[in-house]
N, C-alpha and C positions, 0 to 999 in steps of 0.2 A: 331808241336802240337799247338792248341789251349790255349792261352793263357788270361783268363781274371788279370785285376792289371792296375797300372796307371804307365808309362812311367816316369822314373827316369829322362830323358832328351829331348828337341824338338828331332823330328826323321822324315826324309822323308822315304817317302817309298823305300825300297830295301838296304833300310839302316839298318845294326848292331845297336842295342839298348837294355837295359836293361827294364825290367818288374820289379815293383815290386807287390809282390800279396796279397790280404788281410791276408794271413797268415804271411806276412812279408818275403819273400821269395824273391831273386834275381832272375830273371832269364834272360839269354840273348838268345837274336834268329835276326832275322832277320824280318824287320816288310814286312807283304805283303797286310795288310788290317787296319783298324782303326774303330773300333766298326763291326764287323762282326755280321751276326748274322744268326743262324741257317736256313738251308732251304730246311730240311727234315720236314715231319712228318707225319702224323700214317693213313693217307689215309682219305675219304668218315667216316661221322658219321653210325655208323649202327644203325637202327632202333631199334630193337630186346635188345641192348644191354643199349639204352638210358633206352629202358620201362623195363626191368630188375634191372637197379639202383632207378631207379623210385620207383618197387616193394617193393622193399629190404629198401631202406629208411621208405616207408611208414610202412611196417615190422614192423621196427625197435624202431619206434616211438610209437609202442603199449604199448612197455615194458613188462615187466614178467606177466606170467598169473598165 
């Protein structure tokens, strides 16, 4: 699993080490990475869906009639 928290101790990689995590949390795993970071995501901007939010903003900004 993914784990973000700051390392209890120096650790190379492929080495057993503990996490610990903003919630205060131990956790041990084995490190494979050191600042990882996501390298998915949601695809091409769609057109249609920018000038939708757009719309709806400007809507919004009217306020009650």
């Amino acid at each position: 699993m993914r784990v973000r928290g700051i390392a209890t101790h120096d650790a190379v990689l492929g080495e057993e080490t503990e996490i610990r995590t903003a919630a205060g949390r131990i956790l041990r795993g084995t490190l494979v990475d050191v600042a990882p970071r996501y390298t998915h995501d949601f695809g091409m901007p769609i057109a249609e869906l920018i000038q939708a939010g757009l719309d709806l903003v400007r809507l919004r900004s009217r306020g009650p009639r």
